[in-house]
N, C-alpha and C positions, 0 to 999 in steps of 0.2 A: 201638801200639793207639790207640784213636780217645779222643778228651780230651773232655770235659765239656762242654754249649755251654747256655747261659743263656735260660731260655723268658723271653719276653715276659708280663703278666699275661695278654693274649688267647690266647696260646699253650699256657700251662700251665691255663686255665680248659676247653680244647676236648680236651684232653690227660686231664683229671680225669673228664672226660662218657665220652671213649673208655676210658678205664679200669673207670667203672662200669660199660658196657657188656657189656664183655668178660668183670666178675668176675662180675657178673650170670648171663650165659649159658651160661659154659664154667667158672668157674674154681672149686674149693671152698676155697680159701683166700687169705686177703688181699694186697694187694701191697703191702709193706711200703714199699717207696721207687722212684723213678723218676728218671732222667736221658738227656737229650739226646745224643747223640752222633754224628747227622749233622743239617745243614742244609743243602740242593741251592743252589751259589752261584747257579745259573741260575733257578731257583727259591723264593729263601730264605722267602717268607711261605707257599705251598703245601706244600712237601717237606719231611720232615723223617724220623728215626728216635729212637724214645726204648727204651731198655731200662728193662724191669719188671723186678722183683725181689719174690717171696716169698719166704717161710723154706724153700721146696725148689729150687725154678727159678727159670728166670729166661726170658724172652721178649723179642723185637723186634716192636715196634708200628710198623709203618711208615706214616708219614700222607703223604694227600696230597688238598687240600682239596678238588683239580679233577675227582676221580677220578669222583663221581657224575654228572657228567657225560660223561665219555671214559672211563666204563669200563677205565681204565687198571693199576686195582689187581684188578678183578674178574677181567681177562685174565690179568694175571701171575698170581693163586692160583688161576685154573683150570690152568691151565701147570704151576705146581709139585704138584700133586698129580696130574697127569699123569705129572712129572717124576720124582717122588717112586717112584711105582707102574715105571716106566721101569728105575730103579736099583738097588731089590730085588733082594737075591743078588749084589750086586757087589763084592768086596769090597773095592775100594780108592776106589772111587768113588759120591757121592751127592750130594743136594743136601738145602738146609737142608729139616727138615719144617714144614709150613706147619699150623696150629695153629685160625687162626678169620679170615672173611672179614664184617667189617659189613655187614649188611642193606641199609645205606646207601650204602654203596661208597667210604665216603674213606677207611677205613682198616682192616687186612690186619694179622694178627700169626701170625710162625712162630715156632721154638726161636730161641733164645739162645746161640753156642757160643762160649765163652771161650776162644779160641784168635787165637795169630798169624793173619794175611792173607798173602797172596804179598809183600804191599808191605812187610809191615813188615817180614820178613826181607831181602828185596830189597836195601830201603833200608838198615837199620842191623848187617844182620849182620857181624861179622868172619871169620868162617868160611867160605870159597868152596867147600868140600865141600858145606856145608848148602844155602848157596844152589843149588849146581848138582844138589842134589836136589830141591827146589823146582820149579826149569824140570823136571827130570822126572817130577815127579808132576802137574806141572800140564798136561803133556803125554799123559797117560796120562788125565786127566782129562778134555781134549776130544776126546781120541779117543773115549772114550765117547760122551759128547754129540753129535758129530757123525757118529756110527752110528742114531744116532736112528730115521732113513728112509734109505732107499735114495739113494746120492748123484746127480745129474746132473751135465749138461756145459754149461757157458755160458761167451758170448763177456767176457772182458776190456773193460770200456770205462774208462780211466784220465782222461774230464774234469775227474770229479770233482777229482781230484789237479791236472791242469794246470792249471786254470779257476785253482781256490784257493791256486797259488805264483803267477800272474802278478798273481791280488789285492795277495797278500802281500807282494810285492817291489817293489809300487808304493805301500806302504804302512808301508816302515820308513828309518828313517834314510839318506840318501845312503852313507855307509860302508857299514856293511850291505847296501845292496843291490849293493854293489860289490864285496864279498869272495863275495854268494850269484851273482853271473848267471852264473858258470861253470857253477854247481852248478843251477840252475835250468835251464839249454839244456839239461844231458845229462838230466833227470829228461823236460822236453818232447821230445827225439831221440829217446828210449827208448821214452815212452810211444808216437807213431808206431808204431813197430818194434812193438810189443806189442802194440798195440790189436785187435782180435779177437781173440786166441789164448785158447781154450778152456780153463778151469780146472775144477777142481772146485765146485758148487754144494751144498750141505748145509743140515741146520736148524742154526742158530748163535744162540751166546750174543747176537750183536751189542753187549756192552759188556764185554768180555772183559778189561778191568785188573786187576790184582792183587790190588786189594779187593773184589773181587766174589770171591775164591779163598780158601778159610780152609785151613789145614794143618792139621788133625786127625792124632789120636794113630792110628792105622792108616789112615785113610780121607782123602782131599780131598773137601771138600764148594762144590759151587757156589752162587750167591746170586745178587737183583736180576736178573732174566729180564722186563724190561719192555719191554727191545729186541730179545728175541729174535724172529727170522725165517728167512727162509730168502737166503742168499745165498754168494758165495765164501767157501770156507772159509779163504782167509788173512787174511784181514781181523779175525777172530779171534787167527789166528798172531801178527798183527803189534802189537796191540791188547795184548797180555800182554809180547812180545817187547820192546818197547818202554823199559821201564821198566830194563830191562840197563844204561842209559846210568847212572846211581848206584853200578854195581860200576867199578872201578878195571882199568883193562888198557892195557899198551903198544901199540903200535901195531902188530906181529907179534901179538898177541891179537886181535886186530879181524876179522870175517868183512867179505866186500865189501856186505853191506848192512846193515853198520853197527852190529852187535850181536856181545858179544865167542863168538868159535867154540866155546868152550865151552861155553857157556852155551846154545847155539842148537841143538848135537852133542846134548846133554842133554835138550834139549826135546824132539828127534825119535827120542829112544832108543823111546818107547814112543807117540809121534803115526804112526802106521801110513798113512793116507791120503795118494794119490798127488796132493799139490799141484804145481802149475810150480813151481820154485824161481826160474826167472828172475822170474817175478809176483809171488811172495815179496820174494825180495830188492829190488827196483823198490819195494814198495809201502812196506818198511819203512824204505827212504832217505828215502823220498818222506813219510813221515808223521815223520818226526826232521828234516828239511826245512820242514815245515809245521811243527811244533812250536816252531821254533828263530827262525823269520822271525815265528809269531804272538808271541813274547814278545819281539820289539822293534818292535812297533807304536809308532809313536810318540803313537797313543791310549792308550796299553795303560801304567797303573802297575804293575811288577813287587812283588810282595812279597819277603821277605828268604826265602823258600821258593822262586819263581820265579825271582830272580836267579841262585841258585847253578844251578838248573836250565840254565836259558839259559846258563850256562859250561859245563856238562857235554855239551851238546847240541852249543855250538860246537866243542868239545872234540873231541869225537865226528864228527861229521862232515866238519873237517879233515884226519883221518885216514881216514875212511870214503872220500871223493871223491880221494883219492890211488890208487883200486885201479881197476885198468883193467875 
């Protein structure tokens, strides 16, 4: 679960105003305490989330100072009460309810739900029944979501992915880039060979990580819809699938793109939608690839979070680019 993070005086003085705000306009009783628990590293003076706490509920104040101008919060809470209204009658799936949108537009508050994430089971479960419930509910999850609209057909264009390993490979230690250039040609051979072929197009979460995923007591609820658009729908796939590299598995446990078969078997017990699997599998090498080469930049200081990462990713992809 997400830990405590320290406001600045400026921080918790804009934090105090947005609270009056909110108790002002919607709320009839006091909020007894408040704390931090995200700050966007990409972002850390604009983004932030604090959870409020009265003597009944509790809510998430999601701020974000730049919003009044890029409408970026106004979009997401029109979105979730879209989303909200979307998911009525479902009964395994919904997304957080969204509560009050400031007049002003820096800052947005839904419910509260004191509940694991995908990540945090992901991460520290011992249990591989639990987790491999997990990839199936979360699977069941964007099926939903990605029934939204009616789906289309678009062509595959993988630069994105080639452009960003030939960056990347020119951009980390000599070693490194000597154990990746095997692994870097078949990702550019492949991508060739792939490049227009037709997938599936959807409306998509577009930030589809495990903490944007809460596991609720009957229900999965999804969360943060700021990037959501319309595009392939494995990109989402891959985006959740991803985070596999944390559970433990041999090398006969491993599928050929790079995420262990169980886990992956599980996610598409109740993911219905006819995606390529070759595009799949390609993008999810190709983003554990990118992931593994960004965290030995030789710009790049790892932290003691990121370093074990960067083992588990090498880990993982040694065995992953063994499969023909």
């Amino acid at each position: 679960m997400a830990g405590i993070l320290p406001l600045t005086d400026e921080e918790d003085a804009r934090v105090t105003l947005f609270i009056e705000e909110f108790s002002n306009r919607f709320l009839k009783e006091p909020i007894r305490r408040y704390e931090c628990v995200y700050r966007s590293h990409a972002f850390a003076h604009s983004r932030s989330v604090v959870i409020l706490h009265t003597a009944a509920q509790a809510f998430a104040l999601k701020i974000d100072t730049e919003s009044p101008d890029t409408d970026r919060l106004r979009n997401e809470y029109e979105l979730l009460v879209e989303l909200y209204r979307f998911f009525e009658g479902n009964e395994t799936s919904r997304v957080v309810r969204p509560v009050y949108l400031s007049p002003g537009g820096a800052f947005l508050v839904t419910e509260y739900i004191k509940r694991p994430t995908a990540v945090d089971l992901i991460y520290n479960s011992n249990d591989d029944d639990q987790v491999a419930q997990v990839y199936r509910r979360a699977g069941s999850w964007l099926n939903d979501l990605h029934s939204r609209f009616p789906p289309t057909r678009y062509p595959f264009r993988p630069k994105w992915m080639t452009d960003s390993l030939k960056e990347l490979i020119a951009a980390v230690p000599n070693e490194i880039a000597n154990q990746s250039r095997a692994m870097v040609k078949v990702m550019l051979d492949e991508g060739t060979r792939l490049k227009g072929t037709e997938d599936l197009r959807v409306f998509s979460h577009g930030d589809f990580h495990g903490q944007n995923l809460i596991v609720g007591q009957g229900k999965t609820i999804g969360l943060d819809f700021t990037e959501a658009r319309d595009k392939l729908a494995v990109y989402d796939i891959v985006d959740f699938l991803k985070s596999d590299i944390f559970r433990s598995g041999g090398a006969s446990d491993v599928d050929r793109c790079g995420v262990l078969k169980r886990n992956k078997d599980m996610f598409f017990r109740l993911y219905r939608h006819p995606v390529n699997v070759e595009i799949l599998d390609y993008c999810i090498r190709g983003r554990l690839l990118k992931d593994w080469l960004a965290l030995w930049r030789v710009d790049h200081d790892c932290s003691e979070f990121e370093r074990d990462r960067r083992q588990r990713l090498g880990d993982r992809l040694r065995i992953t680019f063994q499969h023909p």
